[in-house]
MARKOL-79220 format. One record per residue (C-alpha): x, y, z. Coordinates in steps of 0.5 Angstrom, whole numbers, plus 500, padded with zeros to 3 digits. Each point is the difference from the previous one (the first is absolute). Layout:
! residues N
XYZ;...
This chain:
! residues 400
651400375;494502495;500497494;496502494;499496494;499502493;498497495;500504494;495498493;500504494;493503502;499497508;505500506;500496506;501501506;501497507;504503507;503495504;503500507;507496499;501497507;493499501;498498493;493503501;497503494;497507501;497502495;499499492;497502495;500501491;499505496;497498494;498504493;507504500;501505494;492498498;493503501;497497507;507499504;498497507;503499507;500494504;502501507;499495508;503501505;501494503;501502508;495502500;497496496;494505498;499498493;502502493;500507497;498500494;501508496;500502493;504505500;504502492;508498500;502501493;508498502;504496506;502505503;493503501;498492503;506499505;498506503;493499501;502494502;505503505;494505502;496494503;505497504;502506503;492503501;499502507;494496501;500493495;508500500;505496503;507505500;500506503;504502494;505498494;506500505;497493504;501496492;507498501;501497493;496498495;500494496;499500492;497494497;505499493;497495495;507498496;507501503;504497494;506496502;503506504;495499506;501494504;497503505;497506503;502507500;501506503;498505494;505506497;501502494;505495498;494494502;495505496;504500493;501492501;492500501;499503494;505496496;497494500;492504499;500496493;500494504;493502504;497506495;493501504;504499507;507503502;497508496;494498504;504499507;506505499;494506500;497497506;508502503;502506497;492502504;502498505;507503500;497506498;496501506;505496505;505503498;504497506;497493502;505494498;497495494;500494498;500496494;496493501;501496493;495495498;505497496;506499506;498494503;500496494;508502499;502494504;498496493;506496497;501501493;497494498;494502502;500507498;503500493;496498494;502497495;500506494;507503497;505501506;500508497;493502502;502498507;506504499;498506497;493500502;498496507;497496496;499493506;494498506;500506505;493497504;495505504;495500506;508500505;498503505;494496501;504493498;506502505;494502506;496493499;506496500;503502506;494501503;499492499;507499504;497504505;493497501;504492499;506502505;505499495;506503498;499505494;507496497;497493501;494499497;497501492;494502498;496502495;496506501;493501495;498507499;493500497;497506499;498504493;507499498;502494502;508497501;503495504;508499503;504495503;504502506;505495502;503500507;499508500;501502493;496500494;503496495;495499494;493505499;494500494;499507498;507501494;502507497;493503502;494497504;497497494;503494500;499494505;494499502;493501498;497507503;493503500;502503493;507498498;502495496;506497504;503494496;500500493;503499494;503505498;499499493;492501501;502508501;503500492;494496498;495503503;503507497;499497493;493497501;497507503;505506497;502501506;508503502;503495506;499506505;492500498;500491501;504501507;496505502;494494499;505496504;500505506;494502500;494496496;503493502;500496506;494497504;496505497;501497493;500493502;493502502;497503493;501506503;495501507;506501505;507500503;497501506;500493504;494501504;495500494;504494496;499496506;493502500;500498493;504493501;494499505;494501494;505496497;501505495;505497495;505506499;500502507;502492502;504500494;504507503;500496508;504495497;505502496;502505505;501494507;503496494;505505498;502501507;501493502;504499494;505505503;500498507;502494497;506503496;502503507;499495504;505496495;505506500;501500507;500492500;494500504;496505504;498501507;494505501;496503495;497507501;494503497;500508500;495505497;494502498;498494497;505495504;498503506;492501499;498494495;500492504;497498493;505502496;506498506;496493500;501499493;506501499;502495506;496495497;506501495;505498506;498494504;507497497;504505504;497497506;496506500;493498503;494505501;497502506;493501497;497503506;507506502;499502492;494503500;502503507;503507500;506504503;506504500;504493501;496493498;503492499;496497495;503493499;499494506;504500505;504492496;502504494;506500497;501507498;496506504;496504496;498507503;495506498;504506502;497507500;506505496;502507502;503503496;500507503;503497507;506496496;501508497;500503506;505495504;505501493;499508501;501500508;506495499;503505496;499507503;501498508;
């Protein structure tokens, strides 16, 4: 069965199609700029491997860019369906579940209300996601669908670690407690760890680092997920290419006063101004130029560096503790998969777990690398993520 895999923004969408038995990727691609002057279409055909289409072709809505992209991958010369009748479900990316989803599901019109119940929960995201459904139904009216939850993985969590100490009526009026993000990503890594080890999924506790632009980390404990860094809302917990992450909450008040700002204008700082690129006065979030930076010895770069390997080492000792110890630790995303100058850093941190880096399998590239020697204590893992492939395997086991 062909899956396809949507992943829906509020001005971009991307997808993928994905063979369920093989799990070869067919095709993929992202529409950018939706609703906005300058729309542009990305598409590769990965059979046949001939390169990426890019055309700039006006979409002002989501209906318009579902079928653009259903166009390409049903065109005669450059598509890889025959037509819409060989995509056998279609798996939808939904940032916030809530406390409902504690798993995948197929989508009707009762998950849709659920969805949107708890849109205040993720306000840029769920709206945003719900209008890559509602194209995609309006367009294949009978293809199954499925919902696949960012949050679902991380409902494993105990209450101890997901409540937070604030009056018990906001949690029970308003949900106020730990949620977590980035599951798919987390779930996918820590049973590909299992798989690359040779040992039961239920057996073994890892804690599995997701480093990118957002950035969170989770501690899995013999098959579960029992503990992770992002909170009500992925600001919290680590820091990020431009998120705080962990503060004191009465920054937000103090801040406010100091500048004439309301609450949501200093949060909005929080999101989208802080970070590694406050951290660095500013030069950038993106770690490629910070490690240039750090190596100019560029004060603000290095600063940045440094508070970010040490904010992650803090929290895999936390998890390391909640679990009672750790047997692999899993590095994941663009910068855990790509940056061994960050992985080295943070590892640095770690020789006390019996963690011992291997300097000369950390600076090597791969879909699966150990980077610790073989004498160490606790393995340590860079695994490449795949988010899309773990949505369309939860979308193929639900529409068999």
């Amino acid at each position: 069965m062909n899956i396809l895999v949507i992943n829906c923004g509020s001005s971009s969408l991307k997808f993928q199609v994905i063979n369920s038995e093989t799990e070869a990727l067919l095709a993929k691609g992202l529409c950018e700029r939706i609703g906005i002057d300058g729309s542009v279409i990305t598409y590769e055909n990965k059979v046949t491997n001939a390169g990426k289409e890019v055309n700039e072709i006006p979409m002002p809505d989501h209906n318009k860019a579902v079928s653009l992209v259903l166009e390409a991958l049903t065109n005669e010369k450059t598509g890889v369906l025959k037509s819409l009748d060989e995509i056998g479900a279609v798996g939808h990316r939904i940032v916030h579940g809530g406390e409902k989803f504690t798993s995948s599901a197929v989508i009707t019109d009762e998950v849709i209300e659920a969805i949107k119940d708890v849109s205040d929960l993720a306000p840029l995201h769920n709206p945003a996601n719900l209008i890559g459904v509602d194209a995609c139904k309006a367009l294949m009216p009978k293809t199954p669908m499925v919902a696949v939850f960012d949050t679902a993985f991380h409902q494993t969590m105990p209450e101890k670690a997901y409540m937070y100490a604030v009056p018990m009526d906001y949690y029970r009026n308003y949900k106020v407690r730990r949620y977590g993000f980035h599951g798919t990503s987390h779930s996918f890594v820590s049973k590909k760890v299992a798989e690359v080890v040779g040992k039961p999924y239920d057996s073994i506790k890892t804690i599995v680092c997701h480093l990118g632009n957002g950035a969170s980390i989770s501690a899995v404990c013999n098959g579960k997920c029992v503990d992770t860094s992002m909170g009500l809302t992925p600001l919290e917990g680590l820091i990020m290419g431009t998120r705080s992450g962990d503060l004191d909450p009465a920054i937000i008040e103090f801040i406010a006063g100091k500048e004439n700002m309301t609450a949501a204008e200093v949060v909005s700082v929080l999101n989208k101004k802080s970070g590694v690129f406050a951290l660095s006065d500013g030069k950038s979030s993106d770690f490629r130029d910070l490690e240039q930076g750090y190596n100019e010895g560029d004060k603000f770069c290095t600063l940045a560096i440094e508070a970010f390997c040490y904010r992650v080492a803090k929290y895999v000792g936390a998890y390391a503790a909640s679990m009672n110890g750790v047997d692999y630790i899993a590095f994941t995303a663009g910068i855990g998969e790509n940056s061994g100058f960050v992985r080295g850093k943070i590892m640095q941190y770690l020789s006390y777990l019996g963690a011992k880096l291997d300097e000369a399998a950390n600076k090597e590239r791969g879909d699966v690398v150990k980077i610790t020697t073989d004498d160490s204590t606790v393995a340590a893992y860079v695994i490449a993520t795949n988010e899309e492939l773990a949505i369309a395997r939860e979308t193929a086991a639900l529409c068999k």
